[in-house]
C-alpha positions, 0 to 999 in steps of 0.5 A: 500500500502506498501512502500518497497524502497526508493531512493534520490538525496541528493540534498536539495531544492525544485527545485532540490530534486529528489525521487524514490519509490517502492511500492506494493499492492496485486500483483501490483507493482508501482514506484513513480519518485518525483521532488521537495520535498514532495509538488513536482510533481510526475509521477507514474507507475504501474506494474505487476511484481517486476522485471519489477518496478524494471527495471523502478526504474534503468531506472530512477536512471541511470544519473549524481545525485548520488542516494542513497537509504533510509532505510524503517522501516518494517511494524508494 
């Protein structure tokens, strides 16, 4: 599975870090949304498309935190 993008509240703290991701494999597309931190609790969902992960990425990113996006190192 490959990592393509990434985006954070920039809060600190486990009870208040939020995370996005947007992952792929083969022609699946799949948005991780993280609340608390690596050791958080994740919710995942799979598409069939980018533009339709892409539409739940900005779904989850629409509402007062201010998201950023965090750079991906490219595959090796």
């Amino acid at each position: 599975m490959e990592q393509r993008k990434h985006w954070w509240n920039g809060k600190w703290g486990r009870l208040a870090r939020k995370d996005v991701y947007l992952r792929t494999n083969g022609d699946q597309w799949y948005v991780e949304q993280r609340a608390g931190g690596s050791d958080g609790a994740s919710h995942f969902f799979e598409y069939d498309s980018e533009d339709a992960a892409l539409d739940m990425v900005r779904a989850l990113l629409n509402g007062p935190d201010e998201w950023r996006e965090l750079s991906v190192r490219p595959p090796r």
